[in-house]
DRENDO-1510 file (C-alpha; in Angstrom, 1 decimal, always signed):
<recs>
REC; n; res; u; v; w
REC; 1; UNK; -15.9; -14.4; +11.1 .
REC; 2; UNK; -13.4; -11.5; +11.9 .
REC; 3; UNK; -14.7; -8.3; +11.3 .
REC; 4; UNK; -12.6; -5.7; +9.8 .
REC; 5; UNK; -14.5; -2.3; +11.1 .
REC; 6; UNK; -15.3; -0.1; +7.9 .
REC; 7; UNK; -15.1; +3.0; +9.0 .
REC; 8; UNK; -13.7; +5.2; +5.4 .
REC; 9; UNK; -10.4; +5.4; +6.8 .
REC; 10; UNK; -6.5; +4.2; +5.9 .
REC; 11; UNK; -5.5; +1.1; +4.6 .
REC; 12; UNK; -8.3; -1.2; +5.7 .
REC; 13; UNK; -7.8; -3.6; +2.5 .
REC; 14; UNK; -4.4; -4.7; +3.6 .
REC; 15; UNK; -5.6; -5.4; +7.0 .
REC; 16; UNK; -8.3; -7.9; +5.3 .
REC; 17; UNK; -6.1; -9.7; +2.8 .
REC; 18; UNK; -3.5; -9.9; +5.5 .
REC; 19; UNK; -6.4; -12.0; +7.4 .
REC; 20; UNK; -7.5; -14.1; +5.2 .
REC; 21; UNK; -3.6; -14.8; +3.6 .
REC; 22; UNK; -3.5; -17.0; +7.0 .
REC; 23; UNK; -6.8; -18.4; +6.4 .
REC; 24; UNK; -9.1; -16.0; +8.0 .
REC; 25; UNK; -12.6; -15.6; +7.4 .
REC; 26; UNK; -11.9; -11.6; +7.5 .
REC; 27; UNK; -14.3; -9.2; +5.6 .
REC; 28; UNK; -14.6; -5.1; +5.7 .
REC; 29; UNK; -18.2; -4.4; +7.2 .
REC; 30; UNK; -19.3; -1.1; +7.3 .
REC; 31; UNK; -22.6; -2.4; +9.4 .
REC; 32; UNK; -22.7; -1.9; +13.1 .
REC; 33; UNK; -25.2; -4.7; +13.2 .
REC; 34; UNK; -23.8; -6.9; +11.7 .
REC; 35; UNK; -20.4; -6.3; +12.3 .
REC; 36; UNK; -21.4; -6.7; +16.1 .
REC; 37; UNK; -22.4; -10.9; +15.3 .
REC; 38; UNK; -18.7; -11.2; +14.5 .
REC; 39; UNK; -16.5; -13.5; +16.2 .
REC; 40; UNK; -13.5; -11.1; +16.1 .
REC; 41; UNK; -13.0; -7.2; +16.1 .
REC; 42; UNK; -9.7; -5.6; +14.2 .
REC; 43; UNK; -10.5; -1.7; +14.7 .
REC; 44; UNK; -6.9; -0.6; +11.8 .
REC; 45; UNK; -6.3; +3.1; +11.6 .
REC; 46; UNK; -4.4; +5.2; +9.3 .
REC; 47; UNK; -3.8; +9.1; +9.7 .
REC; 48; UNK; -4.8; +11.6; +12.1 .
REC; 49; UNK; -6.7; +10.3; +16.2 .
REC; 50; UNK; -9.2; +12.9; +15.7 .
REC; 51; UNK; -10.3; +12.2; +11.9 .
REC; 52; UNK; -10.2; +8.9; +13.1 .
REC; 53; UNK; -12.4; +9.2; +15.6 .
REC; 54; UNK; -14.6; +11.8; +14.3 .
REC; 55; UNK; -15.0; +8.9; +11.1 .
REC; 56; UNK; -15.6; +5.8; +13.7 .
REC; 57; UNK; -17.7; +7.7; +15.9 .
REC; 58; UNK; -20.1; +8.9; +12.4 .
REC; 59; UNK; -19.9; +5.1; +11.4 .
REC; 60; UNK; -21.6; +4.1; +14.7 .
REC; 61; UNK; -19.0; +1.4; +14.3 .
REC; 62; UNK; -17.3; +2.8; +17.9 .
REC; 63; UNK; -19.9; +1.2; +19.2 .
REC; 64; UNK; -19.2; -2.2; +18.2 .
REC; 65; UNK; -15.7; -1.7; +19.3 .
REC; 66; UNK; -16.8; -1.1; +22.8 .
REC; 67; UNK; -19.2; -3.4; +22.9 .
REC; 68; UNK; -17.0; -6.3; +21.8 .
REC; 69; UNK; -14.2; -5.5; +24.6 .
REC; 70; UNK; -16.8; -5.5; +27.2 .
REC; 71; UNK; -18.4; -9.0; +25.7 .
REC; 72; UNK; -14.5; -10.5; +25.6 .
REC; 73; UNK; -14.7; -11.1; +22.4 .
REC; 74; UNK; -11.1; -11.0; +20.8 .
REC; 75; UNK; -10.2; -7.3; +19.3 .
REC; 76; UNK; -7.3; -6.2; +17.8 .
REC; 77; UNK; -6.0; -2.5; +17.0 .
REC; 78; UNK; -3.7; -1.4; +14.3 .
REC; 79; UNK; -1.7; +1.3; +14.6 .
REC; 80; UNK; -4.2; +4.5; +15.0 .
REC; 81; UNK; -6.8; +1.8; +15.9 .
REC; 82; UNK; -4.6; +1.2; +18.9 .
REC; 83; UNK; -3.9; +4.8; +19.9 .
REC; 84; UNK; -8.0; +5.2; +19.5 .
REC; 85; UNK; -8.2; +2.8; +22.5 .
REC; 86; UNK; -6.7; +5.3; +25.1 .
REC; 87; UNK; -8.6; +8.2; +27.0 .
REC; 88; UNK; -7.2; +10.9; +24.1 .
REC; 89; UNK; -4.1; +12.0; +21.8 .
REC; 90; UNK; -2.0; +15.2; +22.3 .
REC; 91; UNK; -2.0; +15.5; +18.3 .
REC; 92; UNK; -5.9; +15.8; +18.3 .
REC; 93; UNK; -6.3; +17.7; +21.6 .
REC; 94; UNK; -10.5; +17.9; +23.0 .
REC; 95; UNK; -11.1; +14.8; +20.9 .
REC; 96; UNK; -12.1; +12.2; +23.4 .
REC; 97; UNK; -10.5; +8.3; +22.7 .
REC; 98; UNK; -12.8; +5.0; +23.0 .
REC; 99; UNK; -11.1; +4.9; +26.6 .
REC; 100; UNK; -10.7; +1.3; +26.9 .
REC; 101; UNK; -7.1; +2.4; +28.6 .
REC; 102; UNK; -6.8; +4.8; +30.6 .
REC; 103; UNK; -3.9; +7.4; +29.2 .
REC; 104; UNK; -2.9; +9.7; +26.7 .
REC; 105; UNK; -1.3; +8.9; +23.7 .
REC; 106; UNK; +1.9; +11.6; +22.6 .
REC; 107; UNK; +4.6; +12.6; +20.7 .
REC; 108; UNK; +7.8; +10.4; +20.3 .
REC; 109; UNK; +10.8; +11.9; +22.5 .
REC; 110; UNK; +12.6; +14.6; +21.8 .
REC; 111; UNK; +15.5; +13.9; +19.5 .
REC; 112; UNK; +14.4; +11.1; +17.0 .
REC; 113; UNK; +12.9; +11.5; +13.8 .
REC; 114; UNK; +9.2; +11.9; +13.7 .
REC; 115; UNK; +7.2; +9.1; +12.0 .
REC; 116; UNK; +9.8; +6.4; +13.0 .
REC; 117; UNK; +9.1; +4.9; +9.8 .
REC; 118; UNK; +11.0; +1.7; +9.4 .
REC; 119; UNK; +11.6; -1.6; +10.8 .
REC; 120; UNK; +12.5; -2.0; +14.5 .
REC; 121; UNK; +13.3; -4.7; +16.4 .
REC; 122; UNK; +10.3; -6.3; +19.5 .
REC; 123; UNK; +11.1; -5.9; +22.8 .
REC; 124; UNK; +8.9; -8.8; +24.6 .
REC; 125; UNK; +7.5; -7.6; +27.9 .
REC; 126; UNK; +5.3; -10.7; +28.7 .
REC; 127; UNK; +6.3; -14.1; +27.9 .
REC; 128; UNK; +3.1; -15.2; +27.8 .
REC; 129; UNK; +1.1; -13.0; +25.6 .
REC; 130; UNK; -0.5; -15.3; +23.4 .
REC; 131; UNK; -0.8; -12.5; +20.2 .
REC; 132; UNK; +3.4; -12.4; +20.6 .
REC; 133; UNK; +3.4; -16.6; +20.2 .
REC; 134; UNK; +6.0; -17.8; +18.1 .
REC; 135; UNK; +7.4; -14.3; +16.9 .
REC; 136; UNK; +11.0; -15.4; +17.6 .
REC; 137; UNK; +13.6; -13.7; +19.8 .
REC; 138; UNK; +13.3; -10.0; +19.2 .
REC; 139; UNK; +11.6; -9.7; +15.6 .
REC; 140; UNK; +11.3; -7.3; +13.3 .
REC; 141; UNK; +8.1; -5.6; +12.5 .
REC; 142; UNK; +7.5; -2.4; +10.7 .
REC; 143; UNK; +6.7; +1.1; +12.4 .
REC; 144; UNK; +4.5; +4.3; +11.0 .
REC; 145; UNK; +3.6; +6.7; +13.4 .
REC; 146; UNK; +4.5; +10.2; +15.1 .
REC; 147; UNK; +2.4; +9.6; +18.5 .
REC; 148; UNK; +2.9; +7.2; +20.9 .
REC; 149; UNK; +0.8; +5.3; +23.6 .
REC; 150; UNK; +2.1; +5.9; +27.4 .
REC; 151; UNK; +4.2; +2.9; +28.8 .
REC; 152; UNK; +1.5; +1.1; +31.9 .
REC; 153; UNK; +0.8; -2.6; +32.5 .
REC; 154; UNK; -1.0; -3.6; +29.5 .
REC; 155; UNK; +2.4; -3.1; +27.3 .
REC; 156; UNK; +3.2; -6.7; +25.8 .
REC; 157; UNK; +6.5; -5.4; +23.7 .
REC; 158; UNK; +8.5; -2.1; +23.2 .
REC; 159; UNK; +10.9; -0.9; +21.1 .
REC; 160; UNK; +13.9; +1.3; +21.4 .
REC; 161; UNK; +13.3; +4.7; +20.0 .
REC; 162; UNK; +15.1; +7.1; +21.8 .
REC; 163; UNK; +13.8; +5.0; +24.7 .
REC; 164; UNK; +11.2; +2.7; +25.2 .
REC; 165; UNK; +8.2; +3.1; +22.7 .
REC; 166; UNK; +5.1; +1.0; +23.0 .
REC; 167; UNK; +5.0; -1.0; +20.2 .
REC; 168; UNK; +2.4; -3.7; +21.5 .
REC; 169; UNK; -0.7; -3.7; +24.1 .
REC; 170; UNK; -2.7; -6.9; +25.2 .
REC; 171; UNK; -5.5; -7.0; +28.4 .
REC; 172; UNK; -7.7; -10.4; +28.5 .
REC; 173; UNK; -8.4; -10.9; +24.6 .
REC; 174; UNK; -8.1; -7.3; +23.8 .
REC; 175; UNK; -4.8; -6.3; +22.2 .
REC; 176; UNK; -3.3; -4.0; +19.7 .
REC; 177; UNK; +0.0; -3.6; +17.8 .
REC; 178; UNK; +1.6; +0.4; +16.9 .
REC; 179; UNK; +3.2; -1.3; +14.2 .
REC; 180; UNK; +1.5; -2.6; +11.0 .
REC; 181; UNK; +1.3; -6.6; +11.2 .
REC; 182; UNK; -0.1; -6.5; +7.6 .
REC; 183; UNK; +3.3; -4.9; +6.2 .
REC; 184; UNK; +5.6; -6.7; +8.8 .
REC; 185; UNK; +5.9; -10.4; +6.3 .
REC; 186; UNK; +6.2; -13.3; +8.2 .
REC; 187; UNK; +6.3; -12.3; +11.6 .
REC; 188; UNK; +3.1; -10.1; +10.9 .
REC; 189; UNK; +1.3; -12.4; +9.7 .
REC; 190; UNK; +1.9; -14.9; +12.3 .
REC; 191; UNK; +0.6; -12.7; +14.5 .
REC; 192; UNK; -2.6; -12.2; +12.6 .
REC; 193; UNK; -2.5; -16.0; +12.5 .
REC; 194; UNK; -2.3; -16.0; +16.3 .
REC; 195; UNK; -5.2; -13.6; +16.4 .
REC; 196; UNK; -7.1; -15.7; +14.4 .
REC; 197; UNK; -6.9; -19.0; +16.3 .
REC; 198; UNK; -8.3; -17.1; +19.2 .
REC; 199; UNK; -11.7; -15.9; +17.3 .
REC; 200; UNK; -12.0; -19.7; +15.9 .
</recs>
């Protein structure tokens, strides 16, 4: 069971149905206990890092975000989910991140429209990544955001927006996209489908 963390926040729905369109057995739990039995952690986030945050942290569901890292179980973050994993955001400044990489997320460069909201093409950074499997040479996935994670040695794919943006993370089983896979068609939801074959 994958474990959509519930925590009142953004578009959570679409990150479930996405899930179980490629046969996931994906619910929304709101429960830290029993979202912590799950077999898979997918922390999505829509909106401001420090509502965000102030909402997981009130949840208790932050929690079971850490705690699931630490255990190795698979996680993914979405979008503000992903920015929540670093230290802290320059948009929500003295709101402290779930720090499970080190960093602070900021704003996109100077001269480019802030959100980038539209498709951009994948820049692959590792090969390997097993979340990035079978995504094709350079695909196309679809970008919402203002703020922007800094570039270290978990990034797993940029893009070009006014320079190199993070676009995807991955450390061990823990990884996290800045674009939405759920609103990305296929390629998104091969993705998800990667993500699920490594809960099962």
């Amino acid at each position: 069971m994958i474990a959509v963390l519930d925590y009142g926040i953004g578009n959570l729905r679409s990150a479930e149905k996405a899930l179980q369109k490629v046969g996931a057995d994906a619910a929304l739990i709101d429960d830290p206990a029993l979202a912590a039995t799950a077999d898979g952690v997918v922390l999505p986030g829509v909106g401001s890092f420090g509502r965000c945050m102030e909402a997981l942290r009130a949840s208790g569901l932050d929690r079971v975000a850490l705690d699931a890292v630490a255990a190795g179980k698979p996680f993914l973050g979405i979008c503000v989910g992903m920015q929540m994993m670093y230290e802290g955001s320059d948009e929500s400044p003295g709101v402290a991140g779930l720090g499970l990489l080190g960093g602070t997320v900021s704003l996109l460069p100077e001269g480019v429209k802030r959100p980038q909201m539209q498709w951009n093409a994948l820049k692959s950074c590792q090969s390997d990544c097993l979340l990035l499997a079978g995504l094709g040479h350079d695909p196309w996935v679809y970008f919402v955001h203002s703020y922007a994670a800094p570039l270290g040695d978990e990034v797993v794919a940029t893009c070009d927006y006014g320079g190199p943006v993070v676009a995807a993370i991955g450390r061990g089983r823990m990884w996290a996209t800045q674009f939405h896979p759920e609103k990305s068609g296929p390629v998104g939801l091969r993705l998800l489908a990667n993500f699920a074959a490594v809960c099962r």
